[in-house]
C-alpha positions as CSV (number, residue, x, y, z in Angstrom):
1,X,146.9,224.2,191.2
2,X,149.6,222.0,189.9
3,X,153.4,221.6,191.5
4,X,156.0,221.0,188.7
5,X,159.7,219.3,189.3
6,X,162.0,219.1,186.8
7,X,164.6,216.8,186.8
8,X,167.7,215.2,184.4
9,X,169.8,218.2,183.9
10,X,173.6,217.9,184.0
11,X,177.2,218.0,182.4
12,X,177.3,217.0,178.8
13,X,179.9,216.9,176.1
14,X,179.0,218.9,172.8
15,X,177.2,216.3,170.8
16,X,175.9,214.3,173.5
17,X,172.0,213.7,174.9
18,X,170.1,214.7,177.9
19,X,166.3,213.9,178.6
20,X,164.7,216.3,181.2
21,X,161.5,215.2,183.3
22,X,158.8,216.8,184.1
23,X,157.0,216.0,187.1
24,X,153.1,217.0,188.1
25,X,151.4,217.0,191.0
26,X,148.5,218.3,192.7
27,X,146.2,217.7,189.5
28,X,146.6,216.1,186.2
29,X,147.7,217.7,183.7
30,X,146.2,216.2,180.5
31,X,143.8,219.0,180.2
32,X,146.6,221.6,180.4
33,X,149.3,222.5,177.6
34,X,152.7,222.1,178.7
35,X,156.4,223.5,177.1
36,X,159.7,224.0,178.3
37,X,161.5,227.3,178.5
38,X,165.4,228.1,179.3
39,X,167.0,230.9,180.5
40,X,171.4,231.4,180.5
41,X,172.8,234.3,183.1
42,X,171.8,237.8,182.1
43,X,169.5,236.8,179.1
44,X,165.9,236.4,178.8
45,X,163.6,233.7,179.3
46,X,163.2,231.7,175.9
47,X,160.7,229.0,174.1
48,X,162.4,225.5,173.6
49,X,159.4,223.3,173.0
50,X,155.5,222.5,174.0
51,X,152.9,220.0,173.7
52,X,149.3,221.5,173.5
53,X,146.4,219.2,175.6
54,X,146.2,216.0,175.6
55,X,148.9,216.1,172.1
56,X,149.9,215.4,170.0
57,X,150.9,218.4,168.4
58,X,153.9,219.8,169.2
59,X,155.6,222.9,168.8
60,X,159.6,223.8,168.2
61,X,161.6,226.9,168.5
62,X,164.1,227.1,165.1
63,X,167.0,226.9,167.5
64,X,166.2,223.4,168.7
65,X,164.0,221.3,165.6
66,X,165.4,218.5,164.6
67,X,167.5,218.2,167.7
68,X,164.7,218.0,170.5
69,X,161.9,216.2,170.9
70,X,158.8,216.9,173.8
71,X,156.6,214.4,174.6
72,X,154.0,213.3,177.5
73,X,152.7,210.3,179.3
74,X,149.4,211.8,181.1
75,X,149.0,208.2,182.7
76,X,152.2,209.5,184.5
77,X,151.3,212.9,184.6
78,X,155.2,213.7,183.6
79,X,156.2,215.6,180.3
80,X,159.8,215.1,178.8
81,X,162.5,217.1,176.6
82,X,164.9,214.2,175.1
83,X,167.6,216.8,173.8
84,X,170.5,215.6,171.1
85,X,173.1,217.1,169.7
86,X,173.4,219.3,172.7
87,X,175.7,222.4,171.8
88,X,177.1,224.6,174.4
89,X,174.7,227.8,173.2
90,X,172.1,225.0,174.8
91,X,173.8,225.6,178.0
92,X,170.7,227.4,180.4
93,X,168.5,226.7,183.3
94,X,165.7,224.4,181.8
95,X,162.1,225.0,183.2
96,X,159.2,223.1,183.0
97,X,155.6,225.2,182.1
98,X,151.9,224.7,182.4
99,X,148.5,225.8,182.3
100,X,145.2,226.7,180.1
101,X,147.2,229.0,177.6
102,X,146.9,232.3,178.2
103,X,148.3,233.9,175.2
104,X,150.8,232.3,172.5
105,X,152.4,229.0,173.5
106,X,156.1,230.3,172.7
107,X,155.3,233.2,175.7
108,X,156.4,232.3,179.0
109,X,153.4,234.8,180.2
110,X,150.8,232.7,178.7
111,X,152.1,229.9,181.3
112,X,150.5,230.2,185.3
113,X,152.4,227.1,186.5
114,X,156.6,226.5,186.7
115,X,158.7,224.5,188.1
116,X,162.7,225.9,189.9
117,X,164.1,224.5,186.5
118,X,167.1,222.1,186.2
119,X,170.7,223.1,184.7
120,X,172.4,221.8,181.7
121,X,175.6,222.9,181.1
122,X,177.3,221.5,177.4
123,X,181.2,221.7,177.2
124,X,183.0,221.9,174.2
């Protein structure tokens, strides 16, 4: 089993930066693919970004490429979304995934392992 806690989330200006954290306990985590995954009021859990093993390939939802980048230390056992150009459609609760995939890496059902997610909130 692993325990995940996010942290980093918070009030941003349209335009600005954020980096979320990704803490991991209870095991390391450099066998196991990780991603992030946000969800707004009344909408659906969506795929923002993952990092498959020990990386580094990464993957990108359209939404965010170019603007997002997810990376991991497994000395730290932590994995990280440094988010720019933050627009207020980014605005969600942020979680943190992980696991031997189960399915496709953009599903949040391939994932067995979450953390309670951080908010971000972009103003305009």
């Amino acid at each position: 089993q692993v325990q995940l806690v996010e942290s980093g989330g918070g009030l941003v200006q349209a335009g600005g930066s954020l980096r979320l954290s990704c803490a991991a306990s209870g095991r390391t985590v450099s066998t196991l693919s990780m991603g992030w995954f946000r969800q707004a009021p009344g909408k659906e859990r969506t795929f923002v970004a993952a990092v498959r093993g020990s990386g580094p390939n990464t993957n990108y939802a359209d939404s965010v490429k170019g603007r997002f980048t997810v990376s991991r230390d497994n000395a730290k056992n932590m994995m990280y979304l440094q988010m720019n150009s933050l627009q207020p459609e980014d605005t969600a609760v942020y979680y943190c995934a992980a696991g031997f995939l189960r399915g496709f890496y953009a599903s949040a059902s391939a994932y067995r392992n979450w953390g309670q997610g951080t908010q971000v909130t972009v103003s305009s």
